[in-house]
C-alpha positions as CSV (number, residue, x, y, z in Angstrom):
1,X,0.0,0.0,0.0
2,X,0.9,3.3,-0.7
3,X,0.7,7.0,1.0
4,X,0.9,10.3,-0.7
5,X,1.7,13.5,0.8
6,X,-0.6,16.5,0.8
7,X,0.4,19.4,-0.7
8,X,0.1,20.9,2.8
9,X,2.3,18.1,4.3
10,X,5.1,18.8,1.6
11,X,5.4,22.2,2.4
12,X,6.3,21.3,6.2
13,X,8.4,18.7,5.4
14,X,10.3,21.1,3.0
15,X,10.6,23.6,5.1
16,X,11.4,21.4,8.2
17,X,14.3,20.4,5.6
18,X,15.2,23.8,4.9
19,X,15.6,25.1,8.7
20,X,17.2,22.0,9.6
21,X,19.8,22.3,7.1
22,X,19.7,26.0,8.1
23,X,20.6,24.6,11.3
24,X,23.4,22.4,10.1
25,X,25.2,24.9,8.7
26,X,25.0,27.8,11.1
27,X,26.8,24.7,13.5
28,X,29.5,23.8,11.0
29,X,30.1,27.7,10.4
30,X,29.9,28.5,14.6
31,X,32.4,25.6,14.8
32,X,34.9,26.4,12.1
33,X,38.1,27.4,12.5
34,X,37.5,30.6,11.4
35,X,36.3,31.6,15.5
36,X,39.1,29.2,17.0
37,X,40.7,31.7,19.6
38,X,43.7,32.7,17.8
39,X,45.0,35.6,20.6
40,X,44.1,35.9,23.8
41,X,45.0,39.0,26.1
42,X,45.7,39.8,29.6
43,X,46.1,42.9,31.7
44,X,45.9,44.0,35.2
45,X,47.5,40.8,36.6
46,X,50.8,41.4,38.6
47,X,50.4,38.6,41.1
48,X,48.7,36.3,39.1
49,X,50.4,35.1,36.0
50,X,48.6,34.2,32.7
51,X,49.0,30.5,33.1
52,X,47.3,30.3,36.1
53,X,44.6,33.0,35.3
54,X,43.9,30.9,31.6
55,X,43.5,27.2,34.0
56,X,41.0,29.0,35.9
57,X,39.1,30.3,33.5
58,X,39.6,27.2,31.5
59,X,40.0,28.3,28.2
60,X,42.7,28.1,25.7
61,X,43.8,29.3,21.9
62,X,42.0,27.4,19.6
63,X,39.3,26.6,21.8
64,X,35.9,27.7,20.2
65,X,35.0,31.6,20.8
66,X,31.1,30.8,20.8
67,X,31.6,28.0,23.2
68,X,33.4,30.0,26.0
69,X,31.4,30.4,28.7
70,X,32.2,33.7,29.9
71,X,30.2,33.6,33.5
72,X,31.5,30.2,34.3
73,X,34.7,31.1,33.9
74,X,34.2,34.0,35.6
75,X,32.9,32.2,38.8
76,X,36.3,30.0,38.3
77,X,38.4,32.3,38.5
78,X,37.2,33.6,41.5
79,X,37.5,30.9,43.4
80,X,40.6,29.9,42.5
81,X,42.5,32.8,42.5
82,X,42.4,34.9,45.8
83,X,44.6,37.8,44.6
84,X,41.5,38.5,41.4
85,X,39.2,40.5,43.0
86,X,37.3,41.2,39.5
87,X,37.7,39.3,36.1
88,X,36.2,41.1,32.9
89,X,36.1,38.7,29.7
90,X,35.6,40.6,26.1
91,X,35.0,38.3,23.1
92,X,36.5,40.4,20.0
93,X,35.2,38.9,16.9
94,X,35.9,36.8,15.1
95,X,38.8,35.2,17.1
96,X,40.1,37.0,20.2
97,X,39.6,36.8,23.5
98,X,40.5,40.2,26.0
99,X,40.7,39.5,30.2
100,X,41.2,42.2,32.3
101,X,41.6,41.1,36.0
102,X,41.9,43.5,39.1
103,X,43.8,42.6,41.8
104,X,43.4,42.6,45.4
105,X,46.5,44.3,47.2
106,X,48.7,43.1,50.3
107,X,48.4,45.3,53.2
108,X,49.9,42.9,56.0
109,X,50.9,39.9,57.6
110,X,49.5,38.0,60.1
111,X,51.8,35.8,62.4
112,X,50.8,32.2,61.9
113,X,52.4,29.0,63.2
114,X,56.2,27.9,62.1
115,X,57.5,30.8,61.5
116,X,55.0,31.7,59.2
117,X,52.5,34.5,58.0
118,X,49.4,34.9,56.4
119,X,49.1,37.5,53.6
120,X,46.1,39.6,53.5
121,X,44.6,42.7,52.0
122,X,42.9,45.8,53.6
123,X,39.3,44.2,54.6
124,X,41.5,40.6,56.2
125,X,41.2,38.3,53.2
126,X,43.6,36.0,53.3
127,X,45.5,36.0,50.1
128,X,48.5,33.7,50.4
129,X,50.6,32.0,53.0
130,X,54.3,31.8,52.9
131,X,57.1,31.5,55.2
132,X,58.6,35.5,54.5
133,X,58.0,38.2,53.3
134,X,59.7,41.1,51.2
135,X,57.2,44.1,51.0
136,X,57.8,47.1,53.4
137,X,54.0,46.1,54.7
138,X,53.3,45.9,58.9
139,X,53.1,42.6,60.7
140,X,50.0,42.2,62.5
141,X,49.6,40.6,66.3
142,X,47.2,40.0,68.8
143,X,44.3,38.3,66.8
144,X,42.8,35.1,67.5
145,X,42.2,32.6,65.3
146,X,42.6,28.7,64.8
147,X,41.9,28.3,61.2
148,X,41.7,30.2,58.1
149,X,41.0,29.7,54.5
150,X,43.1,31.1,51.6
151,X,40.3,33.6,49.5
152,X,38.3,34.1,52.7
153,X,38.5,36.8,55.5
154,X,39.9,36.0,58.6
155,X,37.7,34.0,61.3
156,X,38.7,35.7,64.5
157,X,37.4,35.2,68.1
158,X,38.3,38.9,68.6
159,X,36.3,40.1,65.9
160,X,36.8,44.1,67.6
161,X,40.6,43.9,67.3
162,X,39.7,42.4,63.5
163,X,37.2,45.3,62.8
164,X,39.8,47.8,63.9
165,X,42.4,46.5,61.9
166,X,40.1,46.5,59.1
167,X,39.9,50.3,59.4
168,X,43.9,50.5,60.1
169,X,44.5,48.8,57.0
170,X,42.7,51.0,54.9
171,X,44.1,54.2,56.1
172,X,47.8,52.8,56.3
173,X,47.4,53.3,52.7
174,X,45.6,56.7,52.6
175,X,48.3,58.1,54.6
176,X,51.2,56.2,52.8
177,X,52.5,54.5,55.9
178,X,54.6,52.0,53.9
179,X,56.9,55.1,53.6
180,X,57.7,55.1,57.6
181,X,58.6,51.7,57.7
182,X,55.4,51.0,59.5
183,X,57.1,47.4,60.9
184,X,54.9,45.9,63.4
185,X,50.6,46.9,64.3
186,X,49.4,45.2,68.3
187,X,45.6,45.3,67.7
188,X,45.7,42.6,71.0
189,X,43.9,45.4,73.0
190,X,41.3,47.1,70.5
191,X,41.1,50.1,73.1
192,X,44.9,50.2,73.4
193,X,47.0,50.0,69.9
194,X,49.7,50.2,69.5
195,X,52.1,50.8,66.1
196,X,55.7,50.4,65.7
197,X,57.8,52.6,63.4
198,X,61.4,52.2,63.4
199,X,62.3,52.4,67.0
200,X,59.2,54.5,67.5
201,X,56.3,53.3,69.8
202,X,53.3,54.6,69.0
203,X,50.0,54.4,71.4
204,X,47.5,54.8,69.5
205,X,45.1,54.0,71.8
206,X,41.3,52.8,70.2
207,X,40.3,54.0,66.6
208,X,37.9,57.2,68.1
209,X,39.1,59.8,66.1
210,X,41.5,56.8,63.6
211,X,42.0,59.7,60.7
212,X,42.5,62.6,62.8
213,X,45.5,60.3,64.6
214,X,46.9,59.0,61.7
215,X,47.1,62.6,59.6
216,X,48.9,63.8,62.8
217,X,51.0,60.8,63.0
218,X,52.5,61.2,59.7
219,X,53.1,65.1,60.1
220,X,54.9,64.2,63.2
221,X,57.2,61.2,61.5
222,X,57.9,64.5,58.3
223,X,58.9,66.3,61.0
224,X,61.3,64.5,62.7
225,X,65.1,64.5,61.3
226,X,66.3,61.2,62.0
227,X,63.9,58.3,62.2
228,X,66.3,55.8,62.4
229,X,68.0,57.0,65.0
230,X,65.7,58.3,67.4
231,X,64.0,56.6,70.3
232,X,60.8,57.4,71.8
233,X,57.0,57.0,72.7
234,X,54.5,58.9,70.6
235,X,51.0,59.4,72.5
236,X,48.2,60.1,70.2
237,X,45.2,58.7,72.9
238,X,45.1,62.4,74.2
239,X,45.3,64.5,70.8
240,X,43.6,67.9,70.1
241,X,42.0,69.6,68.2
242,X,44.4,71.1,66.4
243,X,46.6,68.2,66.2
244,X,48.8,68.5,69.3
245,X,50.9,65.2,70.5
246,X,53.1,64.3,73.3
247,X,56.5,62.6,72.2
248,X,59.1,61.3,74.7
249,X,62.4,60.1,73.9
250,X,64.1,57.5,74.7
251,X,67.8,57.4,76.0
């Protein structure tokens, strides 16, 4: 026995023919050569290096442009790398691939266990543990902790002395401590810090008043002579209003 095809019916199974060939070829053209990645660029990384940043996002030259999934690698990057705080990809057509990463910044060290020191940035992420360190950057005591995780901010049981270190951190940089020699920060007493430069102590006392201290605490270190040779406590709990300080030396 056999069937015949409407008129109507032919006209859907053309067309079905039609789009699916349609189909076919807009694969076999999305899947040419033609949009393997051929160049792949990457700026902002300093910390990071381009091997690392490329296994994270997972993608490679000659891997498919239209394939990449932009937002997965996005999320893999993040979690891999804790020095990327932000990861733009930019598909250039038809065959390149632009990252720009930023990345998160050291601002201390955190005395560990061995000898060693946890690395982290101005809000206490922990970025990277190592047993030295090179950077003119303060070393942080008197916080609490028993574990950590590498990306994360630090767990502390003293979460004050933590919050005012957060806010220490951030105007370290604002005032450009790193040029003191800024060596050691005691945040063990939140009410009663206490900073170390050169053979300088420096009671800062809580962080009332944090910006006020610190501007008067680097217009004090400009205008002493000798830094590295003088001794001496610098009170800052008491300051005034118009930036007065008591400084005793040392003999």
């Amino acid at each position: 026995m056999f069937y015949t095809l409407g008129s109507g019916s032919l006209i859907k199974l053309k067309v079905f023919l039609v789009l699916g060939g349609l189909a076919a070829l807009c694969l076999l053209v999305l899947l040419s050569p033609v949009f393997g990645i051929a160049k792949i660029s990457v700026t902002g990384n300093g910390k990071v290096t381009e091997a690392d940043l490329l296994s994270a996002a997972g993608v490679k030259q000659g891997d498919n442009l239209f394939s990449f999934n932009a937002g997965k690698a996005d999320k893999n990057v993040l979690k891999n790398l804790s020095y990327v705080d932000s990861v733009t990809f930019k598909k250039v057509w038809p065959n390149e691939l632009d990252i720009s990463i930023v990345e998160r910044k050291v601002s201390g060290y955190v005395k560990y266990m061995n000898g060693s020191y946890l690395y982290i940035d101005e809000n206490g992420r922990v970025l990277e543990v190592s047993g030295s360190f090179t950077e003119n950057l303060p070393v942080v005591v008197g916080l609490k902790f028993t574990k950590f995780s590498v990306g994360d901010l630090l767990q502390v049981d003293n979460k004050t002395s933590f919050s005012t270190l957060v806010v220490l951190t951030k105007l370290f940089d604002k005032y450009n401590m790193q040029d003191f020699s800024l060596s050691q920060v005691d945040v063990t007493d939140s009410q009663s810090i206490h900073l170390y430069v050169y053979n300088i102590d420096v009671e800062f006392g809580s962080v009332a008043d944090a910006d006020q201290k610190m501007a008067t605490l680097q217009a004090a270190l400009n205008n002493m002579p000798d830094l590295t040779h003088i001794r001496g406590v610098l009170d800052l709990t008491a300051i005034s209003s118009n930036g007065k300080y008591i400084f005793k030396i040392l003999t």
